[in-house]
Every structure is written in C-alpha cells, then in structure tokens.
KELUM-290306 format. One record per atom (N, C-alpha, C): x, y, z. Coordinates in steps of 0.001 Angstrom, whole numbers, plus 500000, padded with zeros to 6 digits. Atoms other than C-alpha are relative to their C-alpha. Last residue first. Layout:
# residues N
XYZ;...
//
This chain:
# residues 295
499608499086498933;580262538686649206;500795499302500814;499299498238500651;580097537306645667;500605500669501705;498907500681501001;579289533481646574;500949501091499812;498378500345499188;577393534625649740;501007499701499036;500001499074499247;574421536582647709;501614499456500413;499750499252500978;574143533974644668;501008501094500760;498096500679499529;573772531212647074;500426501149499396;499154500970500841;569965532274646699;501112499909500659;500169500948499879;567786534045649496;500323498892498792;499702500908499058;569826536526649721;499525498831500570;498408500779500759;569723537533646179;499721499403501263;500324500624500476;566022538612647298;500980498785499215;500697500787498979;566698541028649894;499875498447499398;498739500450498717;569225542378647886;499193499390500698;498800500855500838;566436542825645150;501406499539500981;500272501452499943;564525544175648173;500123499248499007;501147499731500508;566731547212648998;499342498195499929;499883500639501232;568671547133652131;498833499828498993;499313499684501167;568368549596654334;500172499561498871;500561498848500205;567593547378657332;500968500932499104;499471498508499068;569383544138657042;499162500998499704;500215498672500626;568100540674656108;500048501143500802;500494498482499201;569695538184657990;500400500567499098;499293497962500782;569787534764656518;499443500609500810;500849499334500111;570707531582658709;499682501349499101;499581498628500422;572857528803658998;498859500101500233;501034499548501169;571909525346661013;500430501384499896;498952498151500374;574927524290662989;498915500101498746;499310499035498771;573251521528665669;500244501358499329;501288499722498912;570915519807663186;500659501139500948;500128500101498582;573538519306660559;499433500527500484;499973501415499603;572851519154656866;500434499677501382;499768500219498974;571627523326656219;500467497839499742;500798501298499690;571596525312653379;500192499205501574;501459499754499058;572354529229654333;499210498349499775;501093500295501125;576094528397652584;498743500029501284;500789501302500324;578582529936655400;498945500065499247;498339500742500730;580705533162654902;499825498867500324;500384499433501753;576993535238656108;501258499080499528;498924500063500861;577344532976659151;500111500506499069;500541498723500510;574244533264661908;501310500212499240;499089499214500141;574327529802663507;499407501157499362;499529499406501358;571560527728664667;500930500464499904;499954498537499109;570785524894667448;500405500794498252;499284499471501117;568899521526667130;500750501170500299;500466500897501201;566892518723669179;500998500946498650;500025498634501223;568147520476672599;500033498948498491;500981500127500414;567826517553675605;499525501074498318;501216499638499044;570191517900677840;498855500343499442;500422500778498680;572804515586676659;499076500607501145;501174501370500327;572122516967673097;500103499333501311;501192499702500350;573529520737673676;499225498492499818;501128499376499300;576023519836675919;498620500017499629;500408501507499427;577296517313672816;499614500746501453;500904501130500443;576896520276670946;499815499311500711;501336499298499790;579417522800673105;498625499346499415;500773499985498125;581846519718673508;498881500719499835;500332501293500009;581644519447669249;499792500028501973;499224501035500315;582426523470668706;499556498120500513;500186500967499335;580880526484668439;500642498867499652;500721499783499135;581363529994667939;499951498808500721;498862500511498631;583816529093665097;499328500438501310;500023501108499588;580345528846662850;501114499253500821;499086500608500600;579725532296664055;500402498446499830;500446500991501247;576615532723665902;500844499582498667;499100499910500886;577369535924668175;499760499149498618;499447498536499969;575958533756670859;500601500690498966;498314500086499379;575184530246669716;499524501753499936;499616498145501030;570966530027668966;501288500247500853;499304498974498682;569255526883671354;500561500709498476;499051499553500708;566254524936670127;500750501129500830;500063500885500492;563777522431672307;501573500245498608;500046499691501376;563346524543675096;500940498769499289;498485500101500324;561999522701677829;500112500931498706;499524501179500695;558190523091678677;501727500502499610;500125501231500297;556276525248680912;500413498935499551;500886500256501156;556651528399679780;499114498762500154;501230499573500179;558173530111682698;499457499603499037;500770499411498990;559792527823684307;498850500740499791;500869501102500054;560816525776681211;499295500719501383;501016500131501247;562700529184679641;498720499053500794;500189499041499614;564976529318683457;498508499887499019;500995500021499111;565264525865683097;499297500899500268;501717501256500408;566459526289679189;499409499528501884;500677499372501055;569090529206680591;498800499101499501;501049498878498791;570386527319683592;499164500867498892;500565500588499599;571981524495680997;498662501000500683;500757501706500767;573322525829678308;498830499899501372;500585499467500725;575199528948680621;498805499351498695;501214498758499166;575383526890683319;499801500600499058;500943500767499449;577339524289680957;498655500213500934;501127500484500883;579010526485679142;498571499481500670;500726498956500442;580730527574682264;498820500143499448;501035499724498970;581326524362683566;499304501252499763;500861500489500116;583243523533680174;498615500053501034;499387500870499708;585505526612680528;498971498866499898;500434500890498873;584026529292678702;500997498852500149;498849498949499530;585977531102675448;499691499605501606;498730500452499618;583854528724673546;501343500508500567;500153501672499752;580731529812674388;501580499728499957;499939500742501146;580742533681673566;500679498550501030;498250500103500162;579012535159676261;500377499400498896;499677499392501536;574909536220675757;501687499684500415;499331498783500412;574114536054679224;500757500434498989;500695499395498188;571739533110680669;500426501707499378;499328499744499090;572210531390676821;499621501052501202;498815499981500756;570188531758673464;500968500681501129;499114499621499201;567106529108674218;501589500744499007;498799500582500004;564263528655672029;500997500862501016;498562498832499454;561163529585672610;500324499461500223;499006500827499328;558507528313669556;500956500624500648;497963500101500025;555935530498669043;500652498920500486;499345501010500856;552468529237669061;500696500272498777;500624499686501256;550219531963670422;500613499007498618;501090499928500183;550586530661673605;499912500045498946;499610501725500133;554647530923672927;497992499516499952;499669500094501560;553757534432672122;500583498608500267;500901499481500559;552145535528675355;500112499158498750;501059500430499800;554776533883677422;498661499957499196;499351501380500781;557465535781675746;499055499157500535;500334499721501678;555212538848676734;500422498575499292;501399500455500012;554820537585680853;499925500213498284;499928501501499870;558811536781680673;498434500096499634;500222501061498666;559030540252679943;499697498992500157;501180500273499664;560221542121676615;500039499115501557;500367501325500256;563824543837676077;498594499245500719;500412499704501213;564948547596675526;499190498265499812;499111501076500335;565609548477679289;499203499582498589;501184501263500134;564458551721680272;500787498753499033;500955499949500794;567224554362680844;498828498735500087;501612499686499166;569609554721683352;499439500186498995;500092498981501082;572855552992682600;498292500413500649;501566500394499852;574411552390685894;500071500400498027;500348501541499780;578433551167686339;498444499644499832;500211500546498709;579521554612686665;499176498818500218;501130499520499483;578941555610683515;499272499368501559;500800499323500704;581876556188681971;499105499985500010;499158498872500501;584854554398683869;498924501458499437;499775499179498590;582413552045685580;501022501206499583;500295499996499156;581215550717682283;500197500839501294;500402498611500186;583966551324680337;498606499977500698;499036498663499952;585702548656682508;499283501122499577;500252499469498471;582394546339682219;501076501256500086;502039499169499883;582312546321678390;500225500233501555;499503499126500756;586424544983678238;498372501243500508;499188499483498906;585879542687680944;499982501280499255;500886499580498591;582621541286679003;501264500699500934;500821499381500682;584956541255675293;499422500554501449;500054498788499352;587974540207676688;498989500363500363;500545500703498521;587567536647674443;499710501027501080;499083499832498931;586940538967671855;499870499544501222;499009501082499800;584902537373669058;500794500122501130;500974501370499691;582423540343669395;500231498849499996;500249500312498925;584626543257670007;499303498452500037;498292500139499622;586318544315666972;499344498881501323;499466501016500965;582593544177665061;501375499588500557;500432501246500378;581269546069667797;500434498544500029;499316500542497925;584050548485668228;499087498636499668;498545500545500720;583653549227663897;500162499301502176;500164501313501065;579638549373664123;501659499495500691;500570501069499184;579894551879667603;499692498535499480;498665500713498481;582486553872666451;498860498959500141;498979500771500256;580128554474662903;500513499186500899;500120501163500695;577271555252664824;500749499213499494;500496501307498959;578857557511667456;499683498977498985;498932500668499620;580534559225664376;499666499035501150;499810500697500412;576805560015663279;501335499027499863;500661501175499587;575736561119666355;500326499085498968;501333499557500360;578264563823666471;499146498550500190;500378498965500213;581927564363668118;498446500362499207;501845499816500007;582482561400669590;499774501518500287;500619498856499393;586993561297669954;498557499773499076;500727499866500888;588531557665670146;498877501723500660;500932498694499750;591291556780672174;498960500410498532;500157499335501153;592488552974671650;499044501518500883;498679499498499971;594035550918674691;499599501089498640;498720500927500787;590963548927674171;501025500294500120;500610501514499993;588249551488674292;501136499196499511;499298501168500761;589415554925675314;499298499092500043;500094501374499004;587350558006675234;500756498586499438;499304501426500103;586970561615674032;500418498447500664;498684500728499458;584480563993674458;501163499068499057;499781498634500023;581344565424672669;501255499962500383;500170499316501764;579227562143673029;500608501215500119;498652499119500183;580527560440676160;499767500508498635;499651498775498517;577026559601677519;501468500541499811;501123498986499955;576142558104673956;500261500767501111;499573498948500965;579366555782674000;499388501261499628;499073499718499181;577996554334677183;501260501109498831;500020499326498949;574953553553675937;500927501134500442;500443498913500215;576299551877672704;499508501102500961;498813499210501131;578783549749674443;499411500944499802;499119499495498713;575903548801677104;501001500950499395;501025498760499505;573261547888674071;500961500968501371;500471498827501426;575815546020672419;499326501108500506;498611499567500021;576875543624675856;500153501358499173;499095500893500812;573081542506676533;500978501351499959;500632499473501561;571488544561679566;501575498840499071;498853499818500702;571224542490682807;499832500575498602;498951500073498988;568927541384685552;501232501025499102;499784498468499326;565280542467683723;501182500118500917;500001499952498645;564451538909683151;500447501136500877;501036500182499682;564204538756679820;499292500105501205;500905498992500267;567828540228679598;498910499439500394;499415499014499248;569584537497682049;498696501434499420;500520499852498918;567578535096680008;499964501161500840;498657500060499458;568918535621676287;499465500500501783;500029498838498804;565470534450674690;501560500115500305;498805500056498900;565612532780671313;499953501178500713;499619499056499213;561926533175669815;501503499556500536;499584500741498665;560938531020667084;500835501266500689;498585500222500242;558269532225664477;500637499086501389;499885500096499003;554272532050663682;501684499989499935;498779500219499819;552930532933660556;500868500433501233;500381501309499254;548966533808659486;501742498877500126;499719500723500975;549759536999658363;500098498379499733;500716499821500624;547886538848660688;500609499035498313;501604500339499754;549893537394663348;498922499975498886;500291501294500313;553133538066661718;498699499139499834;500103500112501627;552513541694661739;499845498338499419;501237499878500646;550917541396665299;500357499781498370;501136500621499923;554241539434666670;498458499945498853;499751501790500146;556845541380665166;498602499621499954;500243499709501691;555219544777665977;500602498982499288;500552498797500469;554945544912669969;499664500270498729;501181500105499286;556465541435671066;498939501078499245;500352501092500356;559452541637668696;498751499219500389;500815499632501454;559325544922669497;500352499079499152;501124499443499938;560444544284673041;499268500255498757;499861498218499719;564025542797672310;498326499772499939;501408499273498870;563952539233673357;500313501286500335;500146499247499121;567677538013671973;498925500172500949;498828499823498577;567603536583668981;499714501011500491;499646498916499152;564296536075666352;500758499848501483;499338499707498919;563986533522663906;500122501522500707;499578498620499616;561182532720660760;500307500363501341;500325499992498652;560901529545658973;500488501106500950;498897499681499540;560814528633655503;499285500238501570;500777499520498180;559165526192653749;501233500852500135;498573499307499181;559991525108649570;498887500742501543;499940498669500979;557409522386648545;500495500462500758;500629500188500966;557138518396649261;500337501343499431;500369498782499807;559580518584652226;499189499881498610;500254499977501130;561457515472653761;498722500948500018;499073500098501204;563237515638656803;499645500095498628;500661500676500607;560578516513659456;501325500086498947;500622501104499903;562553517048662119;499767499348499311;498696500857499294;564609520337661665;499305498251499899;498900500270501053;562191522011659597;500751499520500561;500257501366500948;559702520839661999;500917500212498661;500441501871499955;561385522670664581;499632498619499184;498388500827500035;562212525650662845;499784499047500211;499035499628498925;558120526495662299;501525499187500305;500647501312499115;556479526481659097;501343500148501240;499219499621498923;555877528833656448;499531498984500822;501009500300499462;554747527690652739;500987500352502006;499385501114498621;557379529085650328;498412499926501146;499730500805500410;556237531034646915;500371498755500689;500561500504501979;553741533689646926;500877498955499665;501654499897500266;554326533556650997;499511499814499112;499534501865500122;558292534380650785;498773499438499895;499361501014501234;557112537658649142;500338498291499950;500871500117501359;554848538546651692;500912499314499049;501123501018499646;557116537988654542;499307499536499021;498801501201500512;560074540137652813;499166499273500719;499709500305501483;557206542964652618;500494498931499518;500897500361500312;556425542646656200;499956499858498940;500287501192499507;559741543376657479;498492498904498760;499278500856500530;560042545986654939;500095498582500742;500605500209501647;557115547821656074;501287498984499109;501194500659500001;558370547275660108;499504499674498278;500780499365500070;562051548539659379;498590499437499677;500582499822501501;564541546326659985;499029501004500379;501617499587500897;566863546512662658;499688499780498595;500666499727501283;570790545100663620;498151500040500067;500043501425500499;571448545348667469;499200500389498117;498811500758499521;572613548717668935;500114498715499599;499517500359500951;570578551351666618;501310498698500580;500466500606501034;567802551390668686;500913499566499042;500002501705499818;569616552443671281;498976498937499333;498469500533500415;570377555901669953;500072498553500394;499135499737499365;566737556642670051;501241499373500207;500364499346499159;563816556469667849;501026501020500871;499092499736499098;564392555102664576;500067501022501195;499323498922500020;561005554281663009;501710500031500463;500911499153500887;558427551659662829;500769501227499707;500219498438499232;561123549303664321;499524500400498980;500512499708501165;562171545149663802;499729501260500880;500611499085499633;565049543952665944;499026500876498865;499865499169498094;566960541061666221;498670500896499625;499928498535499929;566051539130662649;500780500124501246;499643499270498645;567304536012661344;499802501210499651;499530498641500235;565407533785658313;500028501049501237;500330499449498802;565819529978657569;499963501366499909;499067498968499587;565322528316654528;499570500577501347;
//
C-alpha cells in the first residue's frame, strides 16, 4: 500500500497551515507504528518494480515540498528507520511561486471582516472559522477548474495587490537535497502545480519535462516518479503517460478516495490520505476496501 500526506504540524499555527490537508505530528507517527507491527516499509520505487512481495510493504508519499516535511517528517521517520518519496512542485522549491491553495487562503485572510467575490459569487468573512469553511468549499469548487490559475490571479491583484507578504511555507532545494542523501526518493509533481489535462500538449510537456531537469540539477539524477496535480484519476490521461514514459518516469500516482487504493498500472497508482482529526480506527478502515466501499 501506498500512503499520501502534504503536511504534517506539531500544532496549528497560522491560517496557512490550514491550506493543504495536515496531520498532526503524534498521529503521524502513530499510523507509522502501526503499519510497522505488520507491513515491512520500502520505498515506491521498488513497490513499483519489484513485482512480487513475500509480506505486506508499504511506502510512504509526500506532495508538494512544504517545509515540515523537512523539519518533523523527516526526523520522525528517521528515527523510525523509514525513508519516503518526496514530490517536489518546482516553482515552490524554488522560492518563484506560491502553490494555488496557499494564495486562495492568503488572500481570503486579508479580507477577513469584509466581503468578496470569487467566481461571480460574493461571500462575506466574518471570523476565522467561516474563513475555514469558504476556503474548504472554494477549494473543492476550484480544483478541477480549468479557470482555476486565472481565477487565483484575479483575486490576487483585486485583494492583495498581486504580493502576499509573508514567508513562504515550502523547503529549499538545499533541504530536498538533504533528504534524498538520506535516501528519499524525489519524485517529480510538475514546474507549477496546473491541472494537466486542461494544457495543450506543449504545455504538459514543459510542465513534465522542465520540472524532472530542474529535480536532476539539483540532485543529480532524474526523477524516476511523477504525482498528477490534484491527482484525480480524470487528471490524467494516455498522452499525459506516454509523456511520462518517453522521458524516462518508471511510474506516477493518483490521489482518488472513489478509486480502490490497490494498484495494476504503473502510471495510475492510488493512494491513502490519512486526514488530521481523524481517529485511528478510521485510520485503520482506510487501509482496507472497507473505507471506499461505504464512502
């Protein structure tokens, strides 16, 4: 089995913490332990490769290159003798660009008290916990939307004049560095997070392509796995694959709760994501069929 995080946290700090799904460090580490008394951990790659498996493996993902995947990821793993795979989203790693979620939420935080349109829709932010809500339900509206980056830039310059000023929430090429050393695998998950098939094939194709040189620059070596934006299994489609194998990518994943988490193609491997909040009997359906059959 496979298993997707974004963002693990010792706490909840500040409103941009809550822009990509979290876990909470002690529960991270808990749903480690458990797989541990019964699965032997081993990195995506050779679950992709090695085809045959004497006892259950799993293998542990992280999208994006948020910073505390470097910071409290890493060491917890570390000490647990379990290594994962990193998908970087370049643009962030590289301090050019904030992903699309973290901008929304931003930008909904500087109009807290107001009202504001998104979409042709007015919406009034009257506390932090209506920001939270607005910011699940836009999200979730937003993340298939071919629009989606025209839509984020508009409020953008409408609402915060095109800066956000805070510190950027994602690690540095020298940290993802650190943790490939330490034998991570970094996988590629596009220059700028777009959704793929809403590209024209040249698009893709910089976005595929310039993203794993960018990875081989600084690591040294090609990446070997790529991670669809979003990660729906309509995310991707047979051109976006056959990119992915004429330049060298051995597998890529999805992120589908309304797909089975087994896997028989290399390119559209599911994934579980355990959510923060959740208890760990839910943690624990989700690694049966049990979980997607009902939900």
């Amino acid at each position: 089995m496979v298993l997707a995080y974004h963002r693990v946290l010792e706490r909840y700090r500040e409103p941009l913490d809550l822009a990509q799904d979290f876990i909470p460090l002690l529960d991270f580490q808990r749903q480690i332990e458990y797989l541990l008394k019964t699965h032997k951990p081993t990195s995506l790659l050779d679950l992709i490769t090695q085809n045959r498996w004497n006892e259950p493996v799993f293998a542990v993902t992280f999208d994006d290159g948020y910073r505390d995947n470097y910071s409290l990821a890493f060491p917890a793993l570390q000490d647990m003798g379990v290594t994962a795979t990193l998908f970087v989203t370049t643009d962030a790693v590289a301090g050019r660009d904030w992903l699309w979620w973290d901008k929304l939420l931003l930008v909904l935080h500087k109009s807290m008290g107001s009202t504001m349109e998104i979409a042709g829709k007015s919406y009034s932010i009257k506390d932090e916990n209506q920001l939270n809500n607005l910011q699940k339900r836009v999200s979730e509206t937003l993340a298939s939307d071919s629009k989606r980056d025209a839509i984020i830039k508009s409020l953008m310059e409408k609402y915060a004049q095109g800066r956000l000023d805070t510190q950027m929430p994602y690690m540095s090429w020298d940290e993802v560095k650190q943790l490939h050393t330490a034998g991570w695998t970094i996988g590629a998950h596009t220059v700028s997070h777009p959704l793929l098939t809403a590209l024209s094939p040249e698009q893709a194709q910089h976005e595929i392509v310039d993203c794993a040189k960018e990875v081989a620059e600084h690591i040294g070596e090609f990446p070997k796995l790529f991670a669809y934006p979003n990660g729906k299994i309509t995310d991707t489609n047979d051109a976006i694959i056959t990119i992915l194998k004429d330049n060298g990518y051995t597998g890529a994943v999805i992120l589908d709760e309304h797909q089975p988490f087994h896997f028989t193609d290399p390119y559209r491997i599911n994934r579980i994501a355990p959510l923060g909040g959740e208890s760990h009997t839910l943690f624990k359906l989700r690694l049966s069929n049990l979980y997607y059959r009902f939900n």
